[in-house]
C-alpha positions as CSV (number, residue, x, y, z in Angstrom):
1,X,-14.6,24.7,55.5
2,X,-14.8,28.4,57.1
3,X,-17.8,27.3,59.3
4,X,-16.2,24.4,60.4
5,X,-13.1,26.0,61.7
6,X,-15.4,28.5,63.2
7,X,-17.5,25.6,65.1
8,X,-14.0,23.8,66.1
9,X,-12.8,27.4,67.4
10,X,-16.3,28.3,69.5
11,X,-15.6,24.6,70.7
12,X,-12.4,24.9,72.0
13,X,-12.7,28.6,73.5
14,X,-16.0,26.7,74.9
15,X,-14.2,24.8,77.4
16,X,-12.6,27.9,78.7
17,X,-15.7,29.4,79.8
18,X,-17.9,26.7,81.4
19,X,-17.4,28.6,84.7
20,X,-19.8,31.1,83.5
21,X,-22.4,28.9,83.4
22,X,-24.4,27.4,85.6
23,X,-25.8,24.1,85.1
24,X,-29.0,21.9,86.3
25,X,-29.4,18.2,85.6
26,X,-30.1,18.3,81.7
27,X,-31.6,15.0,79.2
28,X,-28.8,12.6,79.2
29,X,-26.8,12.1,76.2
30,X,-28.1,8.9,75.2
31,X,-31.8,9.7,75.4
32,X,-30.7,12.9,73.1
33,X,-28.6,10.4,70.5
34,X,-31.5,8.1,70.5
35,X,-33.6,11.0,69.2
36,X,-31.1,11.6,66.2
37,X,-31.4,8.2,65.5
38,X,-35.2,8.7,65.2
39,X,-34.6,11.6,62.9
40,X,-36.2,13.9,65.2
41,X,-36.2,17.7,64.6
42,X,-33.9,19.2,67.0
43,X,-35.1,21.7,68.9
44,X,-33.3,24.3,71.1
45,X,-35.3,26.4,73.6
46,X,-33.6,29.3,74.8
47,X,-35.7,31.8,77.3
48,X,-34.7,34.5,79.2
49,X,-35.7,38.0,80.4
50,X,-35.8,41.1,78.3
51,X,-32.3,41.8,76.9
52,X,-30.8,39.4,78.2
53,X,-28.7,38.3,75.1
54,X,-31.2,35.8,74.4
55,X,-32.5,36.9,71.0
56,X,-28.6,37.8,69.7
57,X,-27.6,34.5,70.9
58,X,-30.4,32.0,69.2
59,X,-30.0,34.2,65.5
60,X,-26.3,33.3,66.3
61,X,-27.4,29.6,67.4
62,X,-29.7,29.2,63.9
63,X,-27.3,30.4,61.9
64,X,-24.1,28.4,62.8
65,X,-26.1,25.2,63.0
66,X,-27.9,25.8,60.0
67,X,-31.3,25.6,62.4
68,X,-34.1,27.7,61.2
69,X,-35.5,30.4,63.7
70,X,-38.4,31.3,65.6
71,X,-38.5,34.5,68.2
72,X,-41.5,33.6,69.9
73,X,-41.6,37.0,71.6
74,X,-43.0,38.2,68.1
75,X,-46.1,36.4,68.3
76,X,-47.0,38.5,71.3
77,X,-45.1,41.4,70.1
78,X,-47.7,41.4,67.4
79,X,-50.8,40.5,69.1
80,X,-49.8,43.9,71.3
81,X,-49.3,46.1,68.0
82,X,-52.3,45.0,66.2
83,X,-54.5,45.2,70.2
84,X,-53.0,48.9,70.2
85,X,-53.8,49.4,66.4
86,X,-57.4,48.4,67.0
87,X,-57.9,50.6,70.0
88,X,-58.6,47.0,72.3
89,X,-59.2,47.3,76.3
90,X,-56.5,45.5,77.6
91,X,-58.6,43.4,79.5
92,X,-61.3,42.1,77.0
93,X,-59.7,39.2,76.1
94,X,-62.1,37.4,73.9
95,X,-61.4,40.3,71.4
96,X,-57.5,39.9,72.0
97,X,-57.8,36.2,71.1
98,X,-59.5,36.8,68.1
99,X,-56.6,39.3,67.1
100,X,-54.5,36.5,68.6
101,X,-55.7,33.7,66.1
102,X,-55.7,35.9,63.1
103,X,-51.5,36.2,63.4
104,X,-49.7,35.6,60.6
105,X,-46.0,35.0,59.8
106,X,-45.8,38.1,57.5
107,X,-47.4,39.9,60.5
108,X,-43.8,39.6,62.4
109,X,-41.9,41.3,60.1
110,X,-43.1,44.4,61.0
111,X,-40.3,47.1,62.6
112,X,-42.9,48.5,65.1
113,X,-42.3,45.1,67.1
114,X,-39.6,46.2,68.0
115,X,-41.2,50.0,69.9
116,X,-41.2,50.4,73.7
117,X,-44.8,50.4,73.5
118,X,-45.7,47.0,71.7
119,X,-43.1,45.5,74.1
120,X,-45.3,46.7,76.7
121,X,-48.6,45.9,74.9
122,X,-46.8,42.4,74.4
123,X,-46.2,41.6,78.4
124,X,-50.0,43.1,79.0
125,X,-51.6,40.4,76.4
126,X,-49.5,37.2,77.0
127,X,-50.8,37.3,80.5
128,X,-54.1,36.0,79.5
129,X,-54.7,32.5,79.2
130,X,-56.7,31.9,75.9
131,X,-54.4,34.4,74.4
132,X,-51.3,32.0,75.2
133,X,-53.4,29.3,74.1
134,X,-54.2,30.9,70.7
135,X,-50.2,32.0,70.0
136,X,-49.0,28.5,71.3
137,X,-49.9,26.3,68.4
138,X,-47.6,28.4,66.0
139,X,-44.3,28.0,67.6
140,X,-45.1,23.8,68.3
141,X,-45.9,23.5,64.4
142,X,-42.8,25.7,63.6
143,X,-40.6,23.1,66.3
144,X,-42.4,19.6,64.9
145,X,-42.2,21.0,61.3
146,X,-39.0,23.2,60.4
147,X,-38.6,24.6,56.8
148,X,-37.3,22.6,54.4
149,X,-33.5,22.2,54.6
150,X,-33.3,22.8,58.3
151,X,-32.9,19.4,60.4
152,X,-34.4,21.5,63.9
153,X,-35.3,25.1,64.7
154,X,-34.0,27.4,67.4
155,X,-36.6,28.7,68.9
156,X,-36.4,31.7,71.8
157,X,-39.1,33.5,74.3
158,X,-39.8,33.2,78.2
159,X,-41.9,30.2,78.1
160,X,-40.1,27.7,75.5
161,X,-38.0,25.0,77.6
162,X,-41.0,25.1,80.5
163,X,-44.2,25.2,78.1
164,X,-43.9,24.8,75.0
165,X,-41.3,22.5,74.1
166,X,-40.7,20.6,77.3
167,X,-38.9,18.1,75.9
168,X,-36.4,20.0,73.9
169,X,-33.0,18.6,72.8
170,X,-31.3,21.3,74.7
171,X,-32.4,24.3,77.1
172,X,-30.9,27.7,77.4
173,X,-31.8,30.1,80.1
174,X,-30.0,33.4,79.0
175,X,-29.8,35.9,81.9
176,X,-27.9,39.4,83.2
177,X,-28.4,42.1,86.0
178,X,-31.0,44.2,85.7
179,X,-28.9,47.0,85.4
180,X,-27.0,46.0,83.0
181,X,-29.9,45.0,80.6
182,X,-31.4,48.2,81.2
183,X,-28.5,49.9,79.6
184,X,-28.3,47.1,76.3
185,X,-31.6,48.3,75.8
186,X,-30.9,52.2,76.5
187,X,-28.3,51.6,73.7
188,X,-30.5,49.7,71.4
189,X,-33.3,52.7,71.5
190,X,-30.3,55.2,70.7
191,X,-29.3,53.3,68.0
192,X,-32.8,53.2,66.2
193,X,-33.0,57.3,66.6
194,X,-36.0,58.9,66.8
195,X,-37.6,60.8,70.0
196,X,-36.0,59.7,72.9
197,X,-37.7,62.6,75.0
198,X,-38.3,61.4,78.6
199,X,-36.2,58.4,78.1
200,X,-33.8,57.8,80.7
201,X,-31.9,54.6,82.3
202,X,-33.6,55.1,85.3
203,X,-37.0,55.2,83.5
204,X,-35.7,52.1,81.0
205,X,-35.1,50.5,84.4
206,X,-38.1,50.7,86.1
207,X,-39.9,50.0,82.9
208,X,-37.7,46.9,82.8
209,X,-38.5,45.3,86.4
210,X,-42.1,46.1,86.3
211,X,-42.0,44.0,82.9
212,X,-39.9,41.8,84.9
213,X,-42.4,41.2,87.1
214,X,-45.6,41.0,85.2
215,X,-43.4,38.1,83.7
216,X,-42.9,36.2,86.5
217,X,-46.0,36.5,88.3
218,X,-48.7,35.7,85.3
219,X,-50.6,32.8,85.8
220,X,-49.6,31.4,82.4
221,X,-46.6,30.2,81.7
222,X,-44.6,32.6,84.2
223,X,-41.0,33.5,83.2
224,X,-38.7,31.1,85.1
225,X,-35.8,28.6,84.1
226,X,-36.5,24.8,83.4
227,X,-35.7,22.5,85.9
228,X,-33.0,20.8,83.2
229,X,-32.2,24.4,81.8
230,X,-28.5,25.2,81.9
231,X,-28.4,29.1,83.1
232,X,-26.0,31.1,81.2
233,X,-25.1,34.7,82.7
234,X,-24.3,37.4,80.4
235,X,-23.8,40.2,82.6
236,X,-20.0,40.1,82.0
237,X,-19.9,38.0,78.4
238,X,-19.4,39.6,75.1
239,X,-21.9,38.0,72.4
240,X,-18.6,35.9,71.1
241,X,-18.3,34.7,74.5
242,X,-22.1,33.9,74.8
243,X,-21.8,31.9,71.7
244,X,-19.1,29.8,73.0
245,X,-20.4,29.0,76.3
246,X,-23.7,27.7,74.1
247,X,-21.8,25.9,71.5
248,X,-20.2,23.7,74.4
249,X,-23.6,22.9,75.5
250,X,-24.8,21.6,72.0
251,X,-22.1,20.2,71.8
252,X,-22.6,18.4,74.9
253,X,-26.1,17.1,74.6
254,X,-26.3,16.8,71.2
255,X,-22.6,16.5,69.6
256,X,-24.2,15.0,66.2
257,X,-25.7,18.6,65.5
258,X,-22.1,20.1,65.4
259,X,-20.6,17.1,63.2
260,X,-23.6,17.4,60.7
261,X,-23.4,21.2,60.8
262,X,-19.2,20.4,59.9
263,X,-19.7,17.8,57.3
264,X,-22.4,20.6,55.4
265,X,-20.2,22.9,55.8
266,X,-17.5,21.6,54.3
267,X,-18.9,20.3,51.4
């Protein structure tokens, strides 16, 4: 019954905050009921830019829904710590793919995903096109095929509502400033400790628009919104407000989701 009041609450606070978003033209509501009906997997793409929010919000997402979870970011993440590990040219891309098809799920449990360097590695190797093509199947099989006891999956990256799940239940584009994601992620890298020699916002800045732009400019799959993406701006939200502006969307296109997640709940 907790998680219930908790879905009615981020519902009504919802309402409150729709000004923050900014919509496109999404699935109509019928099409979406008439894949329930079908006992389709639900699938919720949520992209976005580097800390944007968007990896906070979709744990958040999962969770509350009882959705599993995918952070597609990882797959690359670890195709750039195992190209680094093997001393790989960033540019010979036949070995990359290899490294690329050999991923494994227990391979994203690593904490050096997380490192300023494999995040860098990352935006270097998902700019080539067989590399994409190798790491795509994963996240389309997780999204068809959710683990037992989920009814859909919550799946985030840069490329999910225009590439890989084009016909998702719902889209998310999770955005800020560039400033202030450059200081979210100053933060985070204080938080985890360690040597933080050289590191500076201005450096975490620069670091973060060149990434930025590697992004949007690849040839594959390009970092941009959907077309029927609904753009949420966190530059001035609070991860409880971030939440509630994105329950008010599922509950929007798909308002079964929130009454299945209730009646489990309850229980």
């Amino acid at each position: 019954m907790q998680a219930s009041n908790k879905l009615l609450a981020h519902s009504k606070r919802a309402c409150q905050l729709m000004h923050t978003t900014g919509r496109r033209p999404a699935q109509s509501v019928r099409a979406m009921s008439a894949q329930a009906v079908q006992n389709k997997p639900v699938t919720i793409a949520v992209d976005g830019p580097a800390a944007s929010g968007k990896g906070t919000l979709s744990r958040n997402l999962a969770k509350e829904l009882r959705l599993a979870h995918l952070d597609t970011g990882a797959l690359y993440r670890a195709v750039g710590y195992k190209t680094l590990q093997a001393g790989v040219p960033f540019d010979d891309e036949a070995r990359i793919e290899q490294l690329a098809q050999s991923i494994e799920a227990s391979d994203l449990a690593s904490p050096e995903l997380r490192s300023e360097a494999t995040g860098a590695a990352a935006s270097k190797v998902s700019t080539l096109m067989r590399v994409r093509a190798a790491v795509g199947e994963f996240p389309k099989q997780f999204a068809e095929n959710p683990p037992p006891g989920s009814s859909g999956a919550v799946l985030d990256g840069r490329d999910v509502g225009t590439v890989l799940l084009p016909n998702a239940t719902l889209k998310l584009f999770i955005t800020a400033s560039d400033e202030v994601r450059a200081q979210r992620r100053l933060d985070e890298l204080k938080s985890r400790g360690g040597n933080l020699e050289g590191v500076t916002f201005e450096k975490v800045l620069q670091d973060m628009r060149e990434r930025d732009r590697r992004d949007r400019e690849r040839a594959a799959a390009p970092l941009k919104a959907a077309d029927d993406a609904v753009i949420i701006d966190t530059s001035n939200m609070n991860e409880a407000q971030v939440m509630d502006a994105s329950i008010a969307e599922v509950k929007r296109a798909c308002p079964w989701l929130l009454e299945q997640s209730s009646v489990g709940s309850s229980s």
